[in-house]
MMTF fields as JSON, N, C-alpha, C and O atoms, coordinates in Angstrom:
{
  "mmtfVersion": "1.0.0",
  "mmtfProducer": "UNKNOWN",
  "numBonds": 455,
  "numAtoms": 456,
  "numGroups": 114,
  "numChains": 1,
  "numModels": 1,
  "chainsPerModel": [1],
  "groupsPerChain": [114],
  "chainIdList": ["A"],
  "bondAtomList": [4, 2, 8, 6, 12, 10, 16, 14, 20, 18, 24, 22, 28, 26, 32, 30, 36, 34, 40, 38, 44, 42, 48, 46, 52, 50, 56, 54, 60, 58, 64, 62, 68, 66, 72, 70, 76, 74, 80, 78, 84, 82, 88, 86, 92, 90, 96, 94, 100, 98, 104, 102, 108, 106, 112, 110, 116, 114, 120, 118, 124, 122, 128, 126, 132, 130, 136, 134, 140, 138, 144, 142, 148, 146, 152, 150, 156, 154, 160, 158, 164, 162, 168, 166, 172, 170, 176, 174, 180, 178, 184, 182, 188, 186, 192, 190, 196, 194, 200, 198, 204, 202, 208, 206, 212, 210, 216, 214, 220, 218, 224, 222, 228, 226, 232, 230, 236, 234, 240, 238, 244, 242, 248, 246, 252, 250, 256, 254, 260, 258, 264, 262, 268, 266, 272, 270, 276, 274, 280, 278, 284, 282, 288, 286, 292, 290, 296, 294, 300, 298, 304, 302, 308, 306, 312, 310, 316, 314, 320, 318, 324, 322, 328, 326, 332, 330, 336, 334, 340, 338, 344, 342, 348, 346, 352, 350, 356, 354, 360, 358, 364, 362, 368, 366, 372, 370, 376, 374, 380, 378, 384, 382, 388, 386, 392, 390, 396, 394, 400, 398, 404, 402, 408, 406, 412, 410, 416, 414, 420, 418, 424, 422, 428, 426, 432, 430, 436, 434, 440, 438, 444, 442, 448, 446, 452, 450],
  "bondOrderList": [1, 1, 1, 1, 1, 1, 1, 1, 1, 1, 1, 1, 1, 1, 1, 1, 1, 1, 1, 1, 1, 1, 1, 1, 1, 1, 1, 1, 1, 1, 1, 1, 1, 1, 1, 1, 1, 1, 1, 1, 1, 1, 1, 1, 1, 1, 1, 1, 1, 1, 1, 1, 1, 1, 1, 1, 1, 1, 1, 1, 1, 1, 1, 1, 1, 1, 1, 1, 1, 1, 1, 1, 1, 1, 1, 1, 1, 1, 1, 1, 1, 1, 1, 1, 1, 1, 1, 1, 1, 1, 1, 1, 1, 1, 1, 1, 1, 1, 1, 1, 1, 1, 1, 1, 1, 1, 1, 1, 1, 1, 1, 1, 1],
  "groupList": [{"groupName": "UNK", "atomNameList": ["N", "CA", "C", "O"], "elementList": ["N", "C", "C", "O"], "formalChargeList": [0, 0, 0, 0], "bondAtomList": [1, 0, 2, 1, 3, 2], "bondOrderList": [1, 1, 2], "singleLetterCode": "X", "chemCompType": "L-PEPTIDE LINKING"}],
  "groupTypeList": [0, 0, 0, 0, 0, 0, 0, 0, 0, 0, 0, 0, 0, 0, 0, 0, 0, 0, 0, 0, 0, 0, 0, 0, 0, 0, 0, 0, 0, 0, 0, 0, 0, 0, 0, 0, 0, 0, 0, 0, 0, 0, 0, 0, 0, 0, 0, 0, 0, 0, 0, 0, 0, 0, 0, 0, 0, 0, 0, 0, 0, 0, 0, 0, 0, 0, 0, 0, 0, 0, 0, 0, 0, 0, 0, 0, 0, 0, 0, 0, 0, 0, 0, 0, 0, 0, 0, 0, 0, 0, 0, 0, 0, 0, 0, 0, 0, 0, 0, 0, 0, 0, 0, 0, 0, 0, 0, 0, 0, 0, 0, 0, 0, 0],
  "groupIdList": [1, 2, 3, 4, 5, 6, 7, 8, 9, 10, 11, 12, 13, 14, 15, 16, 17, 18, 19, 20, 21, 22, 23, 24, 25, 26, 27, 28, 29, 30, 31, 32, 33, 34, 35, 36, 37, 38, 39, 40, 41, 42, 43, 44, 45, 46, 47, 48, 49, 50, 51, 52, 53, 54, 55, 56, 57, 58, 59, 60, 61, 62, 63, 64, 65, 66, 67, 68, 69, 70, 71, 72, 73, 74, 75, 76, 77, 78, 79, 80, 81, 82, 83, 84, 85, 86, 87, 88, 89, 90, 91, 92, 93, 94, 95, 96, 97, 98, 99, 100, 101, 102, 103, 104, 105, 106, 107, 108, 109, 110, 111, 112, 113, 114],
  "secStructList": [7, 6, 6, 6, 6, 7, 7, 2, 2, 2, 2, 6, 6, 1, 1, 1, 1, 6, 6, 2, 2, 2, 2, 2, 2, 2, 2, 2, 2, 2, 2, 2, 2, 6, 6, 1, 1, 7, 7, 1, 6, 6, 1, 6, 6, 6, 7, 7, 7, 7, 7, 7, 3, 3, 3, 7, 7, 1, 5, 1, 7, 7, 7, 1, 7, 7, 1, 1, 7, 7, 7, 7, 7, 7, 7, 4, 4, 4, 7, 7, 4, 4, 4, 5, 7, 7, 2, 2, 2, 2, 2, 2, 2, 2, 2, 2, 2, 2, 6, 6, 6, 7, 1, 3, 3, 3, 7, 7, 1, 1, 1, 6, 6, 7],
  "xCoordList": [41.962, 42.364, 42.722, 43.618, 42.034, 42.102, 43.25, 43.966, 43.413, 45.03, 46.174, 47.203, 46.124, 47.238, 47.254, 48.033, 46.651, 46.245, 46.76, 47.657, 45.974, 45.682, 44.548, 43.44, 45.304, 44.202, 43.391, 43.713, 42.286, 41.219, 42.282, 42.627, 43.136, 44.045, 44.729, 44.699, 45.889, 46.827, 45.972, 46.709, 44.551, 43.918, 43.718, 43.77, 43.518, 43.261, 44.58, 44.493, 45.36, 47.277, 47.228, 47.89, 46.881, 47.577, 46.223, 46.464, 45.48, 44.413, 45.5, 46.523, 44.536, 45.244, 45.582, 46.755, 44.542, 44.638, 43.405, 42.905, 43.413, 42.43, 41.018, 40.321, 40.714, 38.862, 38.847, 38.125, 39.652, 39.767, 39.705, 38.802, 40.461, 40.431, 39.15, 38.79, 38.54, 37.453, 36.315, 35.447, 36.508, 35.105, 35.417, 34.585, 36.754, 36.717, 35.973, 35.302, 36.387, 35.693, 34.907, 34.728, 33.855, 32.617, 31.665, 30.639, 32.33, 32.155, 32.586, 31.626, 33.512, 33.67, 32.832, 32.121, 32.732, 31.472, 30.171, 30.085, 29.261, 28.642, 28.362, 27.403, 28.948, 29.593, 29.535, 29.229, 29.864, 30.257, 28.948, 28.597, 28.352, 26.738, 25.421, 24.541, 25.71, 25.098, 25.231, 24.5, 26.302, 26.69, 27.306, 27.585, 27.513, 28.093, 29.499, 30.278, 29.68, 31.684, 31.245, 30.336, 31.691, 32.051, 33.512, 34.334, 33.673, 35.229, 35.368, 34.37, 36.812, 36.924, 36.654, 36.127, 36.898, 36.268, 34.939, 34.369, 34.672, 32.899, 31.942, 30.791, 32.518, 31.633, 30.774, 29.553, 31.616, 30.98, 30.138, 29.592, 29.86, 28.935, 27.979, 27.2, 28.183, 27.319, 26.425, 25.317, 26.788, 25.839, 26.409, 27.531, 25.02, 24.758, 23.802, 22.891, 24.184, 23.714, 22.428, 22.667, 21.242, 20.282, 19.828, 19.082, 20.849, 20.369, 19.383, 19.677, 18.315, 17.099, 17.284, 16.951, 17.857, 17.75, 18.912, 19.274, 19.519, 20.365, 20.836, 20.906, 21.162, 20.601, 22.005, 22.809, 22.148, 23.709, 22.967, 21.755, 23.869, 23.496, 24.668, 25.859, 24.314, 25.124, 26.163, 27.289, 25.284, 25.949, 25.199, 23.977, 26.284, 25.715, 24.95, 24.194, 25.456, 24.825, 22.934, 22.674, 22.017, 20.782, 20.55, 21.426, 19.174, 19.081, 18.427, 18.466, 18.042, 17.386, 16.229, 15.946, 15.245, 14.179, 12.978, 11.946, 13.257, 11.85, 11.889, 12.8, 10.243, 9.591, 10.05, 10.663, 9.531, 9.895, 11.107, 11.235, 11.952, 13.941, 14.35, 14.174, 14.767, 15.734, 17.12, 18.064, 17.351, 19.573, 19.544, 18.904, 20.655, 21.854, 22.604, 23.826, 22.062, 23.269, 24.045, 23.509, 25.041, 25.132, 24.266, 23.315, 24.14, 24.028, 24.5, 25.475, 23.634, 24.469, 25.647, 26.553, 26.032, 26.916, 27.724, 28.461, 28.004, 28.927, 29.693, 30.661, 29.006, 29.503, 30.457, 30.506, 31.41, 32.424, 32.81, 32.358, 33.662, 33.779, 33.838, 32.938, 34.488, 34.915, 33.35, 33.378, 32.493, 30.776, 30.232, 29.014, 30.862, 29.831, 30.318, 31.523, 29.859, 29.884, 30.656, 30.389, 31.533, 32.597, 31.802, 30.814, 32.304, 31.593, 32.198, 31.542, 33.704, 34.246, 34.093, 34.249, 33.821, 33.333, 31.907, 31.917, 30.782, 29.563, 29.634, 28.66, 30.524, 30.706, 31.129, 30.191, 32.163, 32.784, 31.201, 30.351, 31.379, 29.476, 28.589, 28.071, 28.385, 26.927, 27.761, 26.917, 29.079, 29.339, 29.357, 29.366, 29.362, 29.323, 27.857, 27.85, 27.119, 25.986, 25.09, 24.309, 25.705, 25.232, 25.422, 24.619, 27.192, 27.413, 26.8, 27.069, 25.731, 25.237, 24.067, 23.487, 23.223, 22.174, 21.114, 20.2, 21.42, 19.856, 19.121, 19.462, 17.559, 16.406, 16.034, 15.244, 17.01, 16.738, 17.801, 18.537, 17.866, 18.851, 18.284, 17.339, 18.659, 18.096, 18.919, 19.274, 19.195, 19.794, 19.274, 18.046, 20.002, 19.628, 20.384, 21.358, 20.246, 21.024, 20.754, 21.514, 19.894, 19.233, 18.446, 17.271, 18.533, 17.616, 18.748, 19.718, 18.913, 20.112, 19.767, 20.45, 18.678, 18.622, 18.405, 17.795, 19.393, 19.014, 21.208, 21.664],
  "yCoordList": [39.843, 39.231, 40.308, 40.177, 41.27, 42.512, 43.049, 43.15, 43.562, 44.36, 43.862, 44.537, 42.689, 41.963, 41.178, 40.225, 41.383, 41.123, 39.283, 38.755, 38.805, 36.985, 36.717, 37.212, 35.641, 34.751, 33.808, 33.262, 33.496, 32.231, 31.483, 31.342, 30.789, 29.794, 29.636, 28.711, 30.971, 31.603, 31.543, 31.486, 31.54, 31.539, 30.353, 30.148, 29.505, 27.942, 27.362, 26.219, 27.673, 26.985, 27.948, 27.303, 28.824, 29.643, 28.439, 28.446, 27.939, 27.559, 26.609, 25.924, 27.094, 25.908, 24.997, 24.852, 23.9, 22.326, 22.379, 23.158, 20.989, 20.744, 20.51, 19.94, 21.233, 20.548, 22.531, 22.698, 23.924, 24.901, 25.028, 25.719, 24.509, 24.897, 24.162, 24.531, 23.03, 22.49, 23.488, 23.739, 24.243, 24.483, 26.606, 27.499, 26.572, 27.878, 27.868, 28.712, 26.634, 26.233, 26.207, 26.737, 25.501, 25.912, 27.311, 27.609, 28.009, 29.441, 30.008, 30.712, 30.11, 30.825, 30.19, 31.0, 29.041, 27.88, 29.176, 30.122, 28.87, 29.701, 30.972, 31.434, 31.401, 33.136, 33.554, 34.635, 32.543, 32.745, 32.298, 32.762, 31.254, 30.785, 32.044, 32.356, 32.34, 33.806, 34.712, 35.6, 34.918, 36.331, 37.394, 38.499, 37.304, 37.959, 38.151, 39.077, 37.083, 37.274, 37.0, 36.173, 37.521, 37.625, 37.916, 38.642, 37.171, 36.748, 38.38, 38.979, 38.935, 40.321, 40.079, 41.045, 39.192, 38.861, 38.961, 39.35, 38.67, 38.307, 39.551, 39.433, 40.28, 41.699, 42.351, 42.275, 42.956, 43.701, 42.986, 43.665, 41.725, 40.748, 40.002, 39.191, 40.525, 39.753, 41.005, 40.97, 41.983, 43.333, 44.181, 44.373, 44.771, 46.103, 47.022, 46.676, 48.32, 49.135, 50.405, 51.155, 50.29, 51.277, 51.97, 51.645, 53.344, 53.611, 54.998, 55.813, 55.074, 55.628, 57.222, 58.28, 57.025, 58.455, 58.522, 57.677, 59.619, 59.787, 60.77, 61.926, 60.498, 62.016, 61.985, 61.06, 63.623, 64.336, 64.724, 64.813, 64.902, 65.472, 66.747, 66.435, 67.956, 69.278, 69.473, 69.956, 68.915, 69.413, 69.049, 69.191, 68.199, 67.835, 68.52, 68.207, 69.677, 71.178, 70.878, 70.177, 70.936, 70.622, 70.776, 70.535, 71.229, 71.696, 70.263, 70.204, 69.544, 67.938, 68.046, 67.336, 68.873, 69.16, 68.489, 68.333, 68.078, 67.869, 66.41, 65.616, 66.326, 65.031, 63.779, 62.721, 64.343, 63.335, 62.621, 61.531, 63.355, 62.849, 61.858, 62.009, 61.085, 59.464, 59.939, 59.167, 61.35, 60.924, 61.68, 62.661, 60.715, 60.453, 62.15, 62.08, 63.616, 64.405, 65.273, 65.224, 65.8, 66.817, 67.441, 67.364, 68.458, 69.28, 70.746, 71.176, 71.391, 73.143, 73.248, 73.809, 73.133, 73.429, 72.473, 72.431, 71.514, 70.669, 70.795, 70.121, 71.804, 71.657, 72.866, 74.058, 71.736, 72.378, 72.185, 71.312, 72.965, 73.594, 72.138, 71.88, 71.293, 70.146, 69.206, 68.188, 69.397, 68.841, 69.668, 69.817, 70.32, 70.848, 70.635, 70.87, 70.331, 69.718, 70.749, 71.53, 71.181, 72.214, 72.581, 71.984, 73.48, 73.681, 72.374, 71.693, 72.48, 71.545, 70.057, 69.34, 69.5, 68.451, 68.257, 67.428, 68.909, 68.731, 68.95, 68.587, 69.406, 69.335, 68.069, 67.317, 67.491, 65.886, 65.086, 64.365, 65.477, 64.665, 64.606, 63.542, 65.823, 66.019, 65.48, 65.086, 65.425, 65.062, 63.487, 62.741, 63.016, 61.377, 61.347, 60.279, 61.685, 61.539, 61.173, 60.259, 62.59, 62.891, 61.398, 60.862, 61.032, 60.039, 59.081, 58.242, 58.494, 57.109, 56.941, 56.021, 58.281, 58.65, 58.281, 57.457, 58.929, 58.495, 59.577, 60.496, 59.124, 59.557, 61.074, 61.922, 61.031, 62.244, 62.685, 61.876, 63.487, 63.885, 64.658, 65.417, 64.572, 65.077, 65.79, 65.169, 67.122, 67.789, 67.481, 67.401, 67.183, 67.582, 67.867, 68.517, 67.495, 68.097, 69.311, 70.264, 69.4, 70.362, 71.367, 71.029, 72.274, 73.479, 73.355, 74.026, 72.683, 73.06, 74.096, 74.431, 74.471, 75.366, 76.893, 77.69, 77.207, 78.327, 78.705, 79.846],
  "zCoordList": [-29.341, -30.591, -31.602, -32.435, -31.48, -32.39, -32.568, -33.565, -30.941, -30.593, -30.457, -30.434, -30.356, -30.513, -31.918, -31.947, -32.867, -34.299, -34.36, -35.017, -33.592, -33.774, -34.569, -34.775, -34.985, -36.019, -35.495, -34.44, -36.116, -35.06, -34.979, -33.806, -35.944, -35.231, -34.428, -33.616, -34.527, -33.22, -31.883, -30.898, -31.566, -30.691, -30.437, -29.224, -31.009, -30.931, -30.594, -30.145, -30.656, -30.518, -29.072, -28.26, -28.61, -27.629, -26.216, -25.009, -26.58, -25.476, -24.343, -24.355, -23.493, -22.428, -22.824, -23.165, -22.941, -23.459, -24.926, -25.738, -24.518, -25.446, -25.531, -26.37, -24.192, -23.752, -24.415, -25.398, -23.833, -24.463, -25.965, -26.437, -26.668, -27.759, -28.62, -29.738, -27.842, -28.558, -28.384, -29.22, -26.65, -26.501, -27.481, -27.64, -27.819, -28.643, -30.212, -30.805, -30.531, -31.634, -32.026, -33.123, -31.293, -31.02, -30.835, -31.446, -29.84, -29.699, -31.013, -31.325, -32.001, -32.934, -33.976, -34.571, -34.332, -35.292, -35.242, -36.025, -34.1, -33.735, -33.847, -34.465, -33.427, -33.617, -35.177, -35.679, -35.677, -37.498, -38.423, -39.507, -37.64, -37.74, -37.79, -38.593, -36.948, -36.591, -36.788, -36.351, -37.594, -38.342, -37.054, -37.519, -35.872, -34.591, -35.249, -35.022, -36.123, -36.67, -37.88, -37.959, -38.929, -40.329, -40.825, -40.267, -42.035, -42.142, -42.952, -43.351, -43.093, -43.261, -45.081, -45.633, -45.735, -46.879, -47.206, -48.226, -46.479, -46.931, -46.012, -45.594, -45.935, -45.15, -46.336, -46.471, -47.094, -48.195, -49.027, -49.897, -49.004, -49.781, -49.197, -49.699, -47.562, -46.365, -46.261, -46.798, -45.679, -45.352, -46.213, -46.681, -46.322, -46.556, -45.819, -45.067, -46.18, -44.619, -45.418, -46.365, -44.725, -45.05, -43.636, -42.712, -44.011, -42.704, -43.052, -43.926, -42.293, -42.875, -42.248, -42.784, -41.082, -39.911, -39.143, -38.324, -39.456, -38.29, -37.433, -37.849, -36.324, -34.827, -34.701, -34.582, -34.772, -34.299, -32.988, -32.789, -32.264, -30.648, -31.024, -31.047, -31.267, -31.561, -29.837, -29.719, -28.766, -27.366, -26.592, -26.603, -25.335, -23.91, -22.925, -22.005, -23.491, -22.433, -21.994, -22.972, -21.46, -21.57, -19.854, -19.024, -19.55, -18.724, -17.814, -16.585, -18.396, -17.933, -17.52, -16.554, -18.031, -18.056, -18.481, -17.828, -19.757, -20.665, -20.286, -20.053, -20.312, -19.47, -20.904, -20.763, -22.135, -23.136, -23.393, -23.949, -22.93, -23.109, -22.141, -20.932, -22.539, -21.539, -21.936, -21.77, -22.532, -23.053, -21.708, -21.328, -20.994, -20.166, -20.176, -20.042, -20.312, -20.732, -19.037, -17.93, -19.286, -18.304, -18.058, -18.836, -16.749, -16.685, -16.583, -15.966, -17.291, -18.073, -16.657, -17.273, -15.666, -14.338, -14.481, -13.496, -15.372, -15.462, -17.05, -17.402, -17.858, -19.094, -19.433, -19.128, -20.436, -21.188, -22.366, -23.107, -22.637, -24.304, -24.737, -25.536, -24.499, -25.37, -25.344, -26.034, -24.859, -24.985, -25.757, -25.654, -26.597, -27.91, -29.335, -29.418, -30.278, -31.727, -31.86, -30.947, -32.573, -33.625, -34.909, -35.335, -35.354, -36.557, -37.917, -38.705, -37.678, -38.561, -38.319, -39.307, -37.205, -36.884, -37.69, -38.6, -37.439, -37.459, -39.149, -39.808, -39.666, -41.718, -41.71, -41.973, -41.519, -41.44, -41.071, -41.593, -40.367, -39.43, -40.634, -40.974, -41.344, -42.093, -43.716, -44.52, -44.202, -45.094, -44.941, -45.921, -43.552, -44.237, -43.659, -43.047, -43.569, -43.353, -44.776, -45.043, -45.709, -46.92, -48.063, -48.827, -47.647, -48.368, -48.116, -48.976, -47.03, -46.574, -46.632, -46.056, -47.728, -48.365, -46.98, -47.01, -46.075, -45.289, -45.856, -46.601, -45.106, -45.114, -44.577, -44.99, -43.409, -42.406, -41.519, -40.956, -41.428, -40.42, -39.155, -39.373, -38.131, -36.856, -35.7, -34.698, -35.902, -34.889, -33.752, -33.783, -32.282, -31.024, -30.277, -30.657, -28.893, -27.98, -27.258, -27.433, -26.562, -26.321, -26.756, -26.617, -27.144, -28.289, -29.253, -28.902, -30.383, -31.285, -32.388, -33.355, -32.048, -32.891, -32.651, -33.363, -30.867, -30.615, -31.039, -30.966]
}
């Protein structure tokens, strides 16, 4: 619906028949009930966002060692330049970080601080 930029209605006219477009109706009713869809109007007056903490991963590189860690990363024999944070990336990164006033910020990604 996105990429081809349709409207709930255009979606409702494009259905097969009409047992489709009843049972889309429903599904979007719902959907909109539950807040899963919000109209592009009513976002900024529906949510607002407190986000308390947030984890940069500096690089995939990691040896898959430590018993405490569940991230999914490479291993150091599989890694390359393009699996590590940039310096100018990680300013973009830490400047909207700054703007979304969290609480904390949390380098990782292996030792990010070697």
């Amino acid at each position: 619906m996105e990429e081809m930029i349709l409207s709930v209605e255009e979606i409702y006219k494009n259905a097969f028949d009409y047992e489709d477009e009843k049972y889309l109706r429903i599904i979007f009713e719902k959907l909109l009930a539950y807040d899963f869809l919000v109209p592009v109007d009513k976002v900024a007056s529906t949510f607002t966002y407190n986000i308390r903490k947030i984890s940069i991963n500096l690089t995939y590189r990691c040896n898959l060692k430590c018993k405490h860690c569940c991230v999914d990363a490479k291993h150091v024999s599989e890694f390359t330049e393009e699996d590590e944070l940039d310096t100018e990336l990680l300013k973009k990164v830490r400047e909207k970080a700054v703007t979304l006033k969290s609480e904390q910020i949390v380098l990782s990604g292996d030792k990010p601080m070697i």
